[in-house]
N, C-alpha and C positions, 0 to 999 in steps of 0.2 A: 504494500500500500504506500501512497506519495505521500510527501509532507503534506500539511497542513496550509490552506490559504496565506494566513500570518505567521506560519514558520517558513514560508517559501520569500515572502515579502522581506520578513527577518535576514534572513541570510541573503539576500540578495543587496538591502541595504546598508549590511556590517560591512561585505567583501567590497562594496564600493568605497565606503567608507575607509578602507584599509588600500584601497586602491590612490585613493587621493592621498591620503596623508606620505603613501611611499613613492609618487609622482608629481607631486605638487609643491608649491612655496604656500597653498592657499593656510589660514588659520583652523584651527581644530573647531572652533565657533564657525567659521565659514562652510567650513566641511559636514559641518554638523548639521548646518541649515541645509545646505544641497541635497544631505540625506531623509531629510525628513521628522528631522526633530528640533524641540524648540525650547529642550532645558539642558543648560551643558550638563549638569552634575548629572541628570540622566542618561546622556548620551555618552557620558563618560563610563557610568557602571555599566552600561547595558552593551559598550565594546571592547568593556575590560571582561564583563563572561562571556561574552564570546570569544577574544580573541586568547584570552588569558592575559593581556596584559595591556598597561594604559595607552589611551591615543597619542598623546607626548613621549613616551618610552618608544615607539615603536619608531618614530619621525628621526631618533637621537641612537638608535641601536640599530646598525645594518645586519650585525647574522638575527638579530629578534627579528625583524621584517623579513627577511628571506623565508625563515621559519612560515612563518604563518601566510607568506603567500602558496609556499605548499600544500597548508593547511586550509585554506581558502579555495584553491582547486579541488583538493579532494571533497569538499562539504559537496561545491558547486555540485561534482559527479555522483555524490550521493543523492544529492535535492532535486536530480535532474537538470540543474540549469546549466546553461555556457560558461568554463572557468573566463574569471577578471585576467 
């Protein structure tokens, strides 16, 4: 059986989210807005459990970002969607 509507939405908007922060100069508040959220301290917990680790940590540690764009392909082929 597939993900869920808003587990599929979920992950679609963390892996972008993780996308920006490791391709961009944009802000974690800007990144935040483009993904669909509108409280940082929210959007801060909710792609630290996902990702395991904070949106600023990841921007500031290249093997922690490499990691989790791994991790971000594999969800994708789990959730059915197109890896970021």
């Amino acid at each position: 059986m597939g993900a869920s509507p808003a587990h599929y939405l979920h992950v679609l908007r963390m892996n972008e989210a993780l996308l920006l922060i490791q391709s961009t100069f944009l802000t974690v508040k800007e990144i935040m807005a483009r993904v669909g959220f509108n409280d940082p301290s929210h959007f801060t917990r909710s792609f630290a459990r996902h990702h395991g680790v904070a949106p600023s940590r990841v921007r500031w540690s290249r093997e922690a970002s490499d990691d989790l764009a791994v991790q971000a392909a594999e969800e994708c082929v789990d959730a059915g969607t197109p890896a970021p």
